[in-house]
N, C-alpha and C positions, 0 to 999 in steps of 0.2 A: 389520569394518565394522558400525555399525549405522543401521540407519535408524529415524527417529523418526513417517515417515510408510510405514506398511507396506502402503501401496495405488500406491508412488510408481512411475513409470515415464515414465520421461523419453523412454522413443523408439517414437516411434507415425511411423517413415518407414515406406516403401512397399517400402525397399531395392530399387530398379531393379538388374536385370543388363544391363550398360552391352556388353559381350563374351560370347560364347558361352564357358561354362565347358567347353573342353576340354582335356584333359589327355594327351597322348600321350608321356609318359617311357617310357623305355627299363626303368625300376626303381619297382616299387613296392613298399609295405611289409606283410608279417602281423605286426600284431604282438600278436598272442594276446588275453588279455583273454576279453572276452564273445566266446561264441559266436552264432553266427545259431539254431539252437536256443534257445539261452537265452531270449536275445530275445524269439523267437518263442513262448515259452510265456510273457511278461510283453506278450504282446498288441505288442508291438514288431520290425517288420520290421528284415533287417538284409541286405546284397548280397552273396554267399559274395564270400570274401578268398581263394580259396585259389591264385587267380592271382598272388599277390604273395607267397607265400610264399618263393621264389628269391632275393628281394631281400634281405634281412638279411646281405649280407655285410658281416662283420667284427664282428657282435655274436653276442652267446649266445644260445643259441635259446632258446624258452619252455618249461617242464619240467625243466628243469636244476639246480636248489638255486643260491641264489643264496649271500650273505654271511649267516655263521651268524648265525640270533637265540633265542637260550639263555637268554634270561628265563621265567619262569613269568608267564603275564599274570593281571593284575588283576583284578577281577570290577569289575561295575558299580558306580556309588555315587552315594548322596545326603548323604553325608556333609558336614560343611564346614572339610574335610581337603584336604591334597595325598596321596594315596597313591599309591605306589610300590611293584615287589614287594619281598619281604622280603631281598634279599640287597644293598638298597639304602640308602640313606643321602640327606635333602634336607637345606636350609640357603635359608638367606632372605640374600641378596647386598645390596639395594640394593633400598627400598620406597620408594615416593611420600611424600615429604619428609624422604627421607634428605638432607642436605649432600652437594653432589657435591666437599667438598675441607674445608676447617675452617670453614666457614660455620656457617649457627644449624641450630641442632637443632629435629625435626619436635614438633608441640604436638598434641599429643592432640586438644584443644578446636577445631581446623581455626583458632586465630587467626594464625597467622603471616602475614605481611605477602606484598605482592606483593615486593616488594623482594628478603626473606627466600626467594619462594617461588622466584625466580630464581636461588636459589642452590642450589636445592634439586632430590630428583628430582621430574620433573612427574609427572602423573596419566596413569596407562590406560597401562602398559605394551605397546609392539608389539614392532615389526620390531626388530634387534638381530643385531648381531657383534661375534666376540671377536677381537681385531686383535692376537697374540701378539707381545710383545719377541723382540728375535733376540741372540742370544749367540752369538761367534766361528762368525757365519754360520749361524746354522738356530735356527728359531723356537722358543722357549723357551711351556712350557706351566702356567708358576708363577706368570707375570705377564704383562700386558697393557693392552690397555683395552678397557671392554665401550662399546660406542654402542648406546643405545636409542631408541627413538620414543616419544612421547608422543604418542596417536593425538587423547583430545577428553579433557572433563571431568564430572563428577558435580558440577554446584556446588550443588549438598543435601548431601554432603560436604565440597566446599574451602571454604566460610565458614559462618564461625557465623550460623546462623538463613538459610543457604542463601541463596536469591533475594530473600527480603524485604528490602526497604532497599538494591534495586538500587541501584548508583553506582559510580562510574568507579573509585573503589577494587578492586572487586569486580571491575570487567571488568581491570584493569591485573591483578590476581592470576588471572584466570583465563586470559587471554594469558599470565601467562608461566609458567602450567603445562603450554600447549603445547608442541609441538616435538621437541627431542631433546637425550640428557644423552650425556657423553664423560666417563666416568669411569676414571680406574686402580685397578685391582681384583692383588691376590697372593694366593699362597695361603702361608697360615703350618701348618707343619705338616700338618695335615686339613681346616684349614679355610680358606674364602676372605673376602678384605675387602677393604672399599674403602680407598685410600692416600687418607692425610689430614696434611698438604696435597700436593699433585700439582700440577704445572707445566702438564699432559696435562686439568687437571679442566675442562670446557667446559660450561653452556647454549645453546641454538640456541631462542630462542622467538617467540613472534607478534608482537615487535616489531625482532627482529637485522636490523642490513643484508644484506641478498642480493641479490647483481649477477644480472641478466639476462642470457644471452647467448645466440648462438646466432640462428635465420633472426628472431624476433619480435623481438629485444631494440630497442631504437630505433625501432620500427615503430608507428605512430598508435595502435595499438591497448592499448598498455602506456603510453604519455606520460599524465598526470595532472598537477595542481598541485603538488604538493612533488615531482614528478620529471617536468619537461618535456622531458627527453632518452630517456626511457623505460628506463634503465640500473639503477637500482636498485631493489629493493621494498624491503619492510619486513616479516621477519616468514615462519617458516612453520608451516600448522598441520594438523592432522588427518592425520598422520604415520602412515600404517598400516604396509605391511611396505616392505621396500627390497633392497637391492643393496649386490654390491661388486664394485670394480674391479682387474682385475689389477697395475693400478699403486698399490693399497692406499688408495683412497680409498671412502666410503661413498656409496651414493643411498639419499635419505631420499624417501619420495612422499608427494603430497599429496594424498588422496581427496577426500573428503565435503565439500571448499569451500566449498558451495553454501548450505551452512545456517548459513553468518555471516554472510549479506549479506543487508540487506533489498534488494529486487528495486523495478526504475525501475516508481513508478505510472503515467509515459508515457511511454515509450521513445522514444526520438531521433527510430526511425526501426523498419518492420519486422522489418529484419535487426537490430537489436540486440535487438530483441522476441525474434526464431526464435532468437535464439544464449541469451539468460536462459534463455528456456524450456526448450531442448534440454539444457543441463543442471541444471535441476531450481533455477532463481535464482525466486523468487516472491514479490510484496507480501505482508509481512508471515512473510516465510519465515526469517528470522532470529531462528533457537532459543535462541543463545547470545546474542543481545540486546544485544552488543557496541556496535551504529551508536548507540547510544540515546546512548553517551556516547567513541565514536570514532566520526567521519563519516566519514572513508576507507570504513566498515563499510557507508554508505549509497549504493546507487547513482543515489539523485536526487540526489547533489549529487556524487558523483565515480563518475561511470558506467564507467570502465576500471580500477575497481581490483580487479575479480574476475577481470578476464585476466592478472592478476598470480600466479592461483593457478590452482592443477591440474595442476603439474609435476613432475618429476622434480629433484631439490636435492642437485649433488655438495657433502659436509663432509670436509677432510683431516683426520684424528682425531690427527694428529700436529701438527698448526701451529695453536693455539688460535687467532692474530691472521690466519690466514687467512679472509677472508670465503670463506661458501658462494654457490656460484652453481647460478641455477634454468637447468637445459640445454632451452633451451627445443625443439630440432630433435627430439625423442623425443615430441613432443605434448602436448596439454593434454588429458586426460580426469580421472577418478577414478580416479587410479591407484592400482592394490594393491600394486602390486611392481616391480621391477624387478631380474629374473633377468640375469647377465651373463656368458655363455661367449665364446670364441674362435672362428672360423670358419679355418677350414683355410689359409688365405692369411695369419693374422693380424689381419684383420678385427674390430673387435669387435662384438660382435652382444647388444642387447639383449630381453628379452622380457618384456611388459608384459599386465598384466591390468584390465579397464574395469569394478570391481565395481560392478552395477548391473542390476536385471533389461534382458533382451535388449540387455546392452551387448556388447563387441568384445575379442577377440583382438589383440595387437598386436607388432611386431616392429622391432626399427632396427638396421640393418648400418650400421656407420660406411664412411666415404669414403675414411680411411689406417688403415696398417697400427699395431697395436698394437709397441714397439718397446722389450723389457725392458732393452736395454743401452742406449737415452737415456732417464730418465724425463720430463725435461724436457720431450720430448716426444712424450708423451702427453697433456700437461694440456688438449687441446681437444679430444679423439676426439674427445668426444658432443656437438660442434659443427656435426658436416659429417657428413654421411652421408644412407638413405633408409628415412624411417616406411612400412612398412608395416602391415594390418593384412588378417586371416585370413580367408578362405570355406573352407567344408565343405562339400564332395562326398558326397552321397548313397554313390557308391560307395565313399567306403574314401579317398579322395583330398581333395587339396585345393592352396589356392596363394595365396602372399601378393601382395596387389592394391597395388602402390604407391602412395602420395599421396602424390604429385608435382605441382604445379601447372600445368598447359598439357595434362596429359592426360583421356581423354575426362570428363567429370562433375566435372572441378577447372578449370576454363576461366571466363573473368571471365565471359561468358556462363548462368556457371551461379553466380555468387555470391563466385568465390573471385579476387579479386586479384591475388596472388603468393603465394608460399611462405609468407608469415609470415601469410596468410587462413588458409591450409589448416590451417595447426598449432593456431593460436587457437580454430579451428573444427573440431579433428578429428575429433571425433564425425558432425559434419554431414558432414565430406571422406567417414567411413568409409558411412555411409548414399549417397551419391550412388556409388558405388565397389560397392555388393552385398556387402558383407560380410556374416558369416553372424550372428544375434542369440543370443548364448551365454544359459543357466542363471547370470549371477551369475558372473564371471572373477575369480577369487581369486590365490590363492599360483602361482607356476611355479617349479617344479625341474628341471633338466637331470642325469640321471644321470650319473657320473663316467666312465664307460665306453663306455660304448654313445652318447650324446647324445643316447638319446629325450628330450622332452619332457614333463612330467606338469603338469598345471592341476587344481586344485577347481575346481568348479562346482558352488557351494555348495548351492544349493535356488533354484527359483525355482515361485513356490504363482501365478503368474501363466501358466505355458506352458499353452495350447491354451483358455484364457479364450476367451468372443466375444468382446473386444473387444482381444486380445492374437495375439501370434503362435502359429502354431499349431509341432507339434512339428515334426521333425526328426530324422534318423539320430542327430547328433551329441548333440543334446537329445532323445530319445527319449519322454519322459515327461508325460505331460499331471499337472499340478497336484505338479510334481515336489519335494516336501516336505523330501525326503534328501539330494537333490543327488547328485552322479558324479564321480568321475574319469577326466577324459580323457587321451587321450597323443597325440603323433606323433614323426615322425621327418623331418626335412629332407633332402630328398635333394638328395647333392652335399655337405654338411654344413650345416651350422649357415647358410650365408649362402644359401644355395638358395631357389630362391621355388615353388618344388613340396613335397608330403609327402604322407605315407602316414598313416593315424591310426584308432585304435580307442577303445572306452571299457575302461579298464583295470577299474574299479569301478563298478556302481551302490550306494550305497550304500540304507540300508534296514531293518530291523526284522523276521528271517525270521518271526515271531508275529505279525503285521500279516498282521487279516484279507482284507488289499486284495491280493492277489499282484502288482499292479505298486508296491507299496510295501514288499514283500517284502526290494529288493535280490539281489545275487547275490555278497553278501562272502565269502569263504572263512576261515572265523573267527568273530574278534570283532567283534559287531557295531557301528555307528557310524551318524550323519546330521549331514550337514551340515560334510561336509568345509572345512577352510577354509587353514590353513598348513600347507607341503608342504614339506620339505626332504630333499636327500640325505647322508650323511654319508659319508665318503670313501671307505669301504668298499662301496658300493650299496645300503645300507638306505634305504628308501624311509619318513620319521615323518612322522603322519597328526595335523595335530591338528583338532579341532571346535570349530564357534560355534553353537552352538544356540542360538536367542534365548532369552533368558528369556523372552516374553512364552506359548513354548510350553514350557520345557525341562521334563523330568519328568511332561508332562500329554497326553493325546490321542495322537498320534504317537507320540510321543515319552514315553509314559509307561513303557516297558519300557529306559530306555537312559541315565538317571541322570544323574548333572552331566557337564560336557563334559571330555575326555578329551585323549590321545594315544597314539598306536597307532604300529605298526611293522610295516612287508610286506616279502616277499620280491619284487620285481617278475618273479620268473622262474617262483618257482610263483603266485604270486598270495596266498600264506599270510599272512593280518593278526594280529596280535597285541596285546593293550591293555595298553599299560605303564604308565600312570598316570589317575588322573582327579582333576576339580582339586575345591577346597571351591564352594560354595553358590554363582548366580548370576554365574560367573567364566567368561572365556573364555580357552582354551590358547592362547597364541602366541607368537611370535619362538622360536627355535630356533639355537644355536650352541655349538660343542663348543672344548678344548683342542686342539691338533694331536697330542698323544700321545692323543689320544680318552677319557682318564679321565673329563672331567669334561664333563655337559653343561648348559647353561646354558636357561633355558625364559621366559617369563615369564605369567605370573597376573594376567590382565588384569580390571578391575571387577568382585573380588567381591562379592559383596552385589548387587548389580543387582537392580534390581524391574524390571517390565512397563514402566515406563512412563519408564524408563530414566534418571531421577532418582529419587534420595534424598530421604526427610522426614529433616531437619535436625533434629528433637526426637527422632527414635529411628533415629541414625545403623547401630546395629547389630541390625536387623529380621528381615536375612537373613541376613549372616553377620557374624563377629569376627575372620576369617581376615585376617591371617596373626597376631594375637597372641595367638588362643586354641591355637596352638597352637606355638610358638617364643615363649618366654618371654622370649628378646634381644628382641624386638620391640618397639615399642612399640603397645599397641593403643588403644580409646576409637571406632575406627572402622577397616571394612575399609579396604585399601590394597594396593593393585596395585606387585608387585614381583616382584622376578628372583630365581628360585632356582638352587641350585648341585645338582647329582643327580650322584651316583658310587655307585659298587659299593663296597661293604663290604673288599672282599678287593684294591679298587685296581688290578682287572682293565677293558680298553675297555670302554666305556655298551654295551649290546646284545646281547651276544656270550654 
């Protein structure tokens, strides 16, 4: 995620406690992490745990060695390199306007058309999985298809002379660098490439049809003029991290929405005033400057076409002529992710994060069972089921608060209609409901064993502000720069509305003269956690988004371009296995199923402060990736998916 107004905060509610928060299970959780000592010497209270120590039945306890990691790690860097340790090997898969199939070839000079650029991969690589062919029954780890995101754009990069000589061309090529690419990707030999031509090769960008479904779809709040039935949109964008589903489909999420729409100069009505505001819609707040030459883009003349965004977006990576549909019963916010386990009954249960300072935790158990021997169906889980979203207990506990419609603070009495108010409106549902207001809810990972839980909570330079919230057990930190990782556990499994939770990480800078900036990483150190993944083994990869506007300077001056790292979640032992070139941020994360090979991707290198490019000296900050892969073509950075294996063709980690 980045934000181009870094003062922004969207939720100034009061968070009413509508229920007395009390919690009487039978089971609750230790599950290691910070100590109350620790804490307590970072000026931060914490409630001894050690009454929940019992409760871990069926996982490994803390102290234990978790899954071996046998890398030598990295040192820091400012380089404007990908390094890796030395018994490694990288490779450049698939950069920003590579052809996703025999289309045109990427031009140096950024002139390729929109047309062309539709064909092509789009900009700012994210979220990303490798979706392996299966041969005589068991998935094959030579060939595949990779699905990535294309989060937003640098257009001081995608056209010549950047924003000068704004025009609808320019918005038609930068919509369709949004979204998401479906490429088939083999490996010949040692090395990996994209198949050209492919049957499998897909764009998904800011103007594809996507069906609506789900409690909103049809509901007054999505009907518009070119779709008065409210069933289709058009288009998704700001694609950060995502999900997959055990019946082998992808969710692609929609964050940062907010900043393509210019915002209604007079609102209809209050509530559609409280609902722009609530999520960060404002006169004149459209960055990407889209409406100038697409109205849909402006909401004084089509006021519902922002409740068209902010979803979760199932793509079959196997049926190109399948439309993607937006599920709308999982919510509307900023979504970072959308993590998807199993719940014990078969349930499927997903887990969501509201990146945005003191945004929300979020959770949705479907309403049928998951069912691998019909796939057919499955194709509506994430239709029916219930959103919930998170409160944190001072003590060590916590419990997911449903938004639900008719219950206390979601009643027409209090704003909310029916079910398809609540979702439109989730943010506002989660503020009237006492949810707890997170550090910035990023990436979620479910370990493969156990099912804790693991969240970044990136930084938030806004906690214990006057005019903000103040800290919290969970958020512990006043003017918290480094950000934490947090964890829990559901009890009852994964569909439970109770849990036990600690902070696994603060991250932090141990040479940072501030000792509540210190951190308490066991390792290498990091700030500003941001994509969290597990790999099948229990490896716990760490990777970071340091803004540029601070990276290498202040805070952050001891801790070099942004990274990824590797923990043991049982000792807590971190490790840093890579860092990336100049101005770039680590993200998406997916491996082969034989685990050879792991797939990463190199998100906007070259980024300045001000989070566009001068177009007359495209490569200022950095030349990555063609000063260093000669296959490459360079002339300007370009965000693209690399390939990481061991030398000796041993699992990534180990």
């Amino acid at each position: 995620m980045k934000y181009f107004d870094d003062d922004c905060i969207s939720n100034d509610s009061a968070n009413p406690i509508l229920d007395k928060f009390v919690q009487n299970s039978r089971r609750h959780f230790l599950l290691g992490g910070i100590s109350a000592a620790a804490l307590a010497g970072m000026g931060v209270s914490m409630p001894t745990l050690a009454a929940q120590a019992a409760a871990s039945a069926g996982r490994v306890m803390r102290g234990k060695a978790g899954p071996a990691i046998g890398f030598l790690p990295v040192s820091v860097s400012q380089d404007d390199l990908v390094r890796v340790p030395d018994d490694y090997q990288v490779e450049v898969v698939y950069a920003w306007g590579d052809p996703i199939s025999d289309g045109p070839a990427f031009k140096p000079d950024a002139s390729n058309t929109a047309a062309e650029q539709a064909l092509q991969a789009g900009m700012h690589h994210d979220g990303m999985h490798f979706f392996p062919f299966v041969k005589d029954g068991k998935p094959v780890s030579d060939r595949g298809l990779l699905v990535v995101n294309h989060e937003y754009v640098d257009d001081g990069l995608l056209h010549p002379g950047g924003m000068n000589g704004w025009s609808a061309d320019k918005v038609a090529k930068s919509q369709a660098a949004h979204g998401v690419s479906v490429v088939e990707v083999r490996k010949q030999g040692n090395r990996w490439e994209v198949v050209r031509p492919s049957k499998y090769a897909r764009r998904v960008t800011a103007a594809t049809p996507i069906w609506l479904s789900g409690p909103v779809a049809g509901s007054d709040w999505v009907k518009t003029a070119a779709d008065p039935k409210g069933h289709l949109a058009f288009g998704t964008f700001n694609n950060c991290a995502m999900g997959v589903t055990p019946w082998g489909t992808y969710l692609t999420c929609e964050e940062n929405f907010n900043n393509y729409f210019e915002g209604s100069a007079k609102p209809a009505s209050a509530a559609s005033s409280a609902l722009e505001k609530r999520y960060g819609i404002n006169k004149g707040g459209s960055i990407y400057r889209w409406n100038e030459f697409d109205a849909r883009f402006d909401l004084n003349r089509h006021p519902n076409e922002a409740n068209r965004f902010g979803w979760v977006v199932e793509i079959d990576p196997w049926n190109p002529m399948k439309p993607p549909v937006k599920r709308t019963a999982l919510g509307r916010i900023k979504h970072e992710g959308a993590t998807v386990t199993l719940a014990k009954d078969g349930r499927v249960v997903v887990y969501m994060g509201d990146d945005e300072r003191f945004e929300y935790l979020y959770k949705f158990v479907s309403k049928d069972r998951y069912d691998p021997a019909r796939p057919g169906a499955n194709a509506d889980l994430l239709d029916r089921g219930t959103l919930y979203v998170a409160r944190f207990g001072d003590d060590g506990k916590g419990r997911w608060l449903p938004l639900v419609h008719g219950r206390p603070g979601l009643t027409s009495d209090n704003g909310f209609a029916d079910q398809a108010d609540v979702l439109v409106k989730t943010r506002l549902a989660a503020d009237a409901v006492g949810a707890t207001k997170m550090d910035r809810p990023e990436w979620i990972a479910v370990h493969p064993v156990t099912g804790e839980v693991y969240c970044s909570l990136t930084n938030n330079t806004k906690r214990g502000a006057a005019d903000a919230a103040a800290t919290d057990k969970a958020n512990p930190r006043v003017d918290n720069v480094f950000g934490h990782i947090i964890r829990w556990r559901d009890e009852g499994g994964a569909a439970g509305d109770a849990f036990g939770w600690d902070i696994f990480a603060l991250a932090g800078d141990p040479a940072n003269p501030d000792p509540a900036k210190r951190g308490n990483v066991k390792g290498d150190a990091f700030g500003s956690p941001d994509g969290l993944w597990f790999d099948p083994e229990g490896r716990l990869w760490i990777q970071t988004d340091v803004s540029t506007s601070v990276l290498n300077q202040g805070d952050y001056a001891n801790l070099g371009n942004n990274q990824m790292l590797c923990a043991d979640v049982e000792t807590g032992q971190i490790k840093r296995f890579l860092t990336g070139p100049k101005g770039c941020e680590i993200t998406g994360i997916t491996r082969t199923p034989d685990g050879t090979t792991l797939f990463i991707n190199i998100q906007h290198p070259g980024e300045n402060p001000q989070e566009r490019s001068d177009p007359a000296n495209p490569t200022a900050i950095s030349a990555w990736p063609g000063n260093q892969f000669s296959s490459v073509a360079g002339g300007r950075p370009r965000s693209a998916t690399i390939a990481i294996s061991r030398k000796d063709g041993k699992v990534v980690g180990i």
